[in-house]
C-alpha positions as a Markdown table, in Angstrom:
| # | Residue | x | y | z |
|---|---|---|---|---|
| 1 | Unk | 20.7 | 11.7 | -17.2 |
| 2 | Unk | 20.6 | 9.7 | -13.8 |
| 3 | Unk | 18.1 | 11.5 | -12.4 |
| 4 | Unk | 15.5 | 11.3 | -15.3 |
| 5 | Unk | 16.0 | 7.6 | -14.7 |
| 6 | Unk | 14.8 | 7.2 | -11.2 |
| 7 | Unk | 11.8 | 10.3 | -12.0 |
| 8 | Unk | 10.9 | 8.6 | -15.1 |
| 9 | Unk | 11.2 | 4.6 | -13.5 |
| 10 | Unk | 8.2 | 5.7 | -10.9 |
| 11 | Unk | 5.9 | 7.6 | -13.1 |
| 12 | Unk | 3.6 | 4.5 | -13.8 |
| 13 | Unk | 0.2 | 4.2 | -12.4 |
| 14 | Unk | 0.0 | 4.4 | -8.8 |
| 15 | Unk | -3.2 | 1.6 | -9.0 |
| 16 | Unk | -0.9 | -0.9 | -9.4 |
| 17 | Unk | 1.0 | -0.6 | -5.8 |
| 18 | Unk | -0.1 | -2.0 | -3.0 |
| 19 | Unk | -0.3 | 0.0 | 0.2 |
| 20 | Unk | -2.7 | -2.2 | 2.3 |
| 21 | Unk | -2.2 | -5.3 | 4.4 |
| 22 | Unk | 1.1 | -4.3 | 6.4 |
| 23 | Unk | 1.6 | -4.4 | 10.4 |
| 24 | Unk | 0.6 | -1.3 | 12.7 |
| 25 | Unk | 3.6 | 0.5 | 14.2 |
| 26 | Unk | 3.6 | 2.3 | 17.2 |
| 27 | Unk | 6.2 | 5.0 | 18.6 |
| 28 | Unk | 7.7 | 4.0 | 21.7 |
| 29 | Unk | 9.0 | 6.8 | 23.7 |
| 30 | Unk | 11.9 | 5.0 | 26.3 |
| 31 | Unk | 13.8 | 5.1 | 22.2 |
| 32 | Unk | 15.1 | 7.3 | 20.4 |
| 33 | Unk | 12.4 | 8.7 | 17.7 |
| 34 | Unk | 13.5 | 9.2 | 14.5 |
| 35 | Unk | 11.9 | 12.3 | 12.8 |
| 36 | Unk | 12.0 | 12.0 | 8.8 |
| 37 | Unk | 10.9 | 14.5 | 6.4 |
| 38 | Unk | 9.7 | 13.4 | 3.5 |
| 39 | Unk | 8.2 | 14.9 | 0.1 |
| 40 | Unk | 5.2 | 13.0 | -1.5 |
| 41 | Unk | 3.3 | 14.0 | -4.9 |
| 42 | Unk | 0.6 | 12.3 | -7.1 |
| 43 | Unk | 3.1 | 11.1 | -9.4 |
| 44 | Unk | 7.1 | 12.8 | -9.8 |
| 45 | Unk | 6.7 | 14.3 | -13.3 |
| 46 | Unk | 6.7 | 18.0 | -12.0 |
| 47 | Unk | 8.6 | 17.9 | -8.6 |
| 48 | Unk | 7.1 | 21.3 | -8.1 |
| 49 | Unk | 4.2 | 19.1 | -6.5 |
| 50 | Unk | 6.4 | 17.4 | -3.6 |
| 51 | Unk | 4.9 | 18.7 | -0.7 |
| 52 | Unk | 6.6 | 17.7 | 3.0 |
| 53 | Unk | 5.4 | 15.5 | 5.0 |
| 54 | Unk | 6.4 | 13.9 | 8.6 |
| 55 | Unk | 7.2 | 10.4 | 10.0 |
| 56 | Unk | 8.1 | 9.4 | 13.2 |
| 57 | Unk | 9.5 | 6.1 | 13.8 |
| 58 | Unk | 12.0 | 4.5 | 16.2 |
| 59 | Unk | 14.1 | 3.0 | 12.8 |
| 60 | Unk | 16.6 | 4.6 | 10.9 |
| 61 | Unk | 14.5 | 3.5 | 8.1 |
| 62 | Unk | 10.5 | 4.2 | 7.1 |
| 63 | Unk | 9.3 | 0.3 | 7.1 |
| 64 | Unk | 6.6 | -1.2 | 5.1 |
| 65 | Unk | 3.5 | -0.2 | 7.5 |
| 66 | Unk | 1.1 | 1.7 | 9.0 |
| 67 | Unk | 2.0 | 5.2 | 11.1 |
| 68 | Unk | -0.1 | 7.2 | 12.8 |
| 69 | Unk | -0.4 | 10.7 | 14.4 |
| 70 | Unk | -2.6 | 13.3 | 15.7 |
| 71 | Unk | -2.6 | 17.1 | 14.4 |
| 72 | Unk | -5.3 | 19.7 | 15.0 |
| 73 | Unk | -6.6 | 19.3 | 11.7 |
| 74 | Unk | -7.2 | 15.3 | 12.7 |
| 75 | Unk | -6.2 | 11.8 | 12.9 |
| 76 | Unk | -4.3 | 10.6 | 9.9 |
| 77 | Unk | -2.1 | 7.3 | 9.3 |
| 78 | Unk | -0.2 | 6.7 | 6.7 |
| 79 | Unk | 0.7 | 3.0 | 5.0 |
| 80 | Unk | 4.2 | 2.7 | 2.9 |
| 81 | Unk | 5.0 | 0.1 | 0.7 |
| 82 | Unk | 8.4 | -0.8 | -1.4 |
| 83 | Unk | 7.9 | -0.6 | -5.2 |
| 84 | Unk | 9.3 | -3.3 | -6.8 |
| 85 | Unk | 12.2 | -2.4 | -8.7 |
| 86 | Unk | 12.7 | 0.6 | -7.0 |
| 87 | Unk | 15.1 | 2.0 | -4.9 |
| 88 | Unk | 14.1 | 1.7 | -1.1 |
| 89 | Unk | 14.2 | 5.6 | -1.2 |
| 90 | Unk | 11.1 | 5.5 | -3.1 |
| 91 | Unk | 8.3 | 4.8 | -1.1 |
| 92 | Unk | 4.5 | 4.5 | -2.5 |
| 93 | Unk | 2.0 | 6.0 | 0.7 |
| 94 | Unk | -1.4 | 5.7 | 1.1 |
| 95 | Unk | -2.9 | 8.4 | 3.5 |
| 96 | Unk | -6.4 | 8.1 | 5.4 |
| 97 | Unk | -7.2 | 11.6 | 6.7 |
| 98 | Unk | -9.3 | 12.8 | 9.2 |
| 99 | Unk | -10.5 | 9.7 | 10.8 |
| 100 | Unk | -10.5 | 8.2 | 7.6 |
| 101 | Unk | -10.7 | 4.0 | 7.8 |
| 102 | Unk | -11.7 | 2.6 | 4.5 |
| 103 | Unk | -9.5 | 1.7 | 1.7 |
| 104 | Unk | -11.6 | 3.2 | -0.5 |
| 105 | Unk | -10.5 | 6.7 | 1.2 |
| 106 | Unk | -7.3 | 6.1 | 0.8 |
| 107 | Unk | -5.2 | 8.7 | -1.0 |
| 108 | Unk | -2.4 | 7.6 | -3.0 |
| 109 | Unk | 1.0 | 9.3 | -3.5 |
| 110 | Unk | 4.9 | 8.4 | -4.3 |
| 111 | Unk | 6.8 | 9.6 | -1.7 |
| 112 | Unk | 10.5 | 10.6 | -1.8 |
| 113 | Unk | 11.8 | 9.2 | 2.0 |
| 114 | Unk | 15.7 | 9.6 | 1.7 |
| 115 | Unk | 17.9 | 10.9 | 0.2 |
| 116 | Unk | 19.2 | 9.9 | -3.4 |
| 117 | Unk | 22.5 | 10.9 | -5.5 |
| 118 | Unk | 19.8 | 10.4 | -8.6 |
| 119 | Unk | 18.0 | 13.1 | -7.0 |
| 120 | Unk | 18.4 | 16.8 | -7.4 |
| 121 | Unk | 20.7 | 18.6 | -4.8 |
| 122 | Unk | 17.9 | 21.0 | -3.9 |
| 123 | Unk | 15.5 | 18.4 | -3.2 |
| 124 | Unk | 18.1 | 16.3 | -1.6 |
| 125 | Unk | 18.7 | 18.7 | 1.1 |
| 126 | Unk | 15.6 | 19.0 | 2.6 |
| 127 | Unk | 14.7 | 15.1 | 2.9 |
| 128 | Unk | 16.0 | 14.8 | 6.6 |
| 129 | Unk | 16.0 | 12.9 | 9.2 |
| 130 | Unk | 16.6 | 14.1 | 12.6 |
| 131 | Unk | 16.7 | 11.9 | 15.9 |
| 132 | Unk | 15.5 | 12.3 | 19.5 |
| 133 | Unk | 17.7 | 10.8 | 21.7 |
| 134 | Unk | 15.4 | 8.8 | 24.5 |
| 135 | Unk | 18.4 | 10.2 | 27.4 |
| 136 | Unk | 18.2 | 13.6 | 26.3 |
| 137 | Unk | 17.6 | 15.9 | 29.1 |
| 138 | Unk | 15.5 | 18.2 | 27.3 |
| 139 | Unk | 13.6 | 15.4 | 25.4 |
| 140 | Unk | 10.3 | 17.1 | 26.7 |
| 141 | Unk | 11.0 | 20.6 | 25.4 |
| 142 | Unk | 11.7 | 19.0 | 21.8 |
| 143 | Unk | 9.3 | 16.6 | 21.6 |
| 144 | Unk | 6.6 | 19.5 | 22.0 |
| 145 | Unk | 8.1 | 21.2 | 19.6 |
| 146 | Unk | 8.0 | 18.5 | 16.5 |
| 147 | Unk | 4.6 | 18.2 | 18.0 |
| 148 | Unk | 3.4 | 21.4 | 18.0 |
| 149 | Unk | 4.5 | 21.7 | 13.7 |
| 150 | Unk | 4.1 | 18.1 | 13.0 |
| 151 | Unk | 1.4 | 16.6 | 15.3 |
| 152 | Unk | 1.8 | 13.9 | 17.6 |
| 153 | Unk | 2.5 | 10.1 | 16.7 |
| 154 | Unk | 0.6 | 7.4 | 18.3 |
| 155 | Unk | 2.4 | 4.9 | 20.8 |
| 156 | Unk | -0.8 | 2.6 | 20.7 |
| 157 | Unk | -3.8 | 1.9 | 18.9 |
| 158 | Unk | -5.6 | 5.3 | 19.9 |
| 159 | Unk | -3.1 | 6.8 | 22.4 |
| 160 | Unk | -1.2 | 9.5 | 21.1 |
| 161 | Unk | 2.3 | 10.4 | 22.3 |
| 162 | Unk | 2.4 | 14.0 | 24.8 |
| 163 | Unk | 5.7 | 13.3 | 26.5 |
| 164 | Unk | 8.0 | 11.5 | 29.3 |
């Protein structure tokens, strides 16, 4: 019952959330990076839809804002925003891909960015959130591998992260 209650509380139009307007944040590497998984649909009727999705950030917590990264396939960035009356593990995001800059472009999807007892178990287990400790001796050799799957976040306004 609980967990129809947060699915069904989010299934309204996603027009009416705003994902625009919020600060630019950067990755800074001399802290520890925080590297969240995330699952993101249209809407959460079928949550056969989720599909992952990374975000690196230097919180504990995915803030209201705009990330960015580099992947072969591109430039992306992607904007969260609360939804009011939501809990803050509900997250709406509007993606620009490819280069993308208009708001026009933007895609729009719910995203799912922590974990949630209303949630199911399954599902539950694979929002994670791993960190990158900035004194970690072998911070190079990791950070090359979230890179290599995941792309590479920007630590400035078109300066993307490679390493120490």
């Amino acid at each position: 019952m609980k967990k129809s209650v947060l699915l069904g509380s989010v299934l309204m139009c996603l027009s009416a959330f705003a994902v625009d307007g919020y600060k630019d944040i950067y990755v800074q590497n001399d802290q520890d990076i925080y590297v969240h998984t995330i699952y993101c649909a249209e809407n959460l009727s079928n949550l056969s839809k989720l599909k992952p999705s990374v975000v690196y950030t230097n919180t504990k917590d995915i803030e209201k804002g705009t990330y960015y990264f580099n992947s072969v396939y591109g430039t992306y960035s992607s904007t969260f925003n609360t939804i009011k009356g939501q809990s803050k593990s509900v997250r709406v995001r509007g993606l620009l891909t490819k280069g993308q800059t208009l708001k026009s472009q933007m895609k729009k999807d719910i995203c799912l960015v922590e974990k949630n007892s209303e949630l199911p178990k399954g599902l539950n287990r694979k929002i994670q959130k791993d960190i990158l400790k900035s004194n970690d001796p072998s911070w190079n050799q990791k950070m090359k591998r979230y890179m290599t799957y995941f792309g590479t976040p920007a630590y400035a306004k078109g300066k993307y992260l490679k390493t120490k």
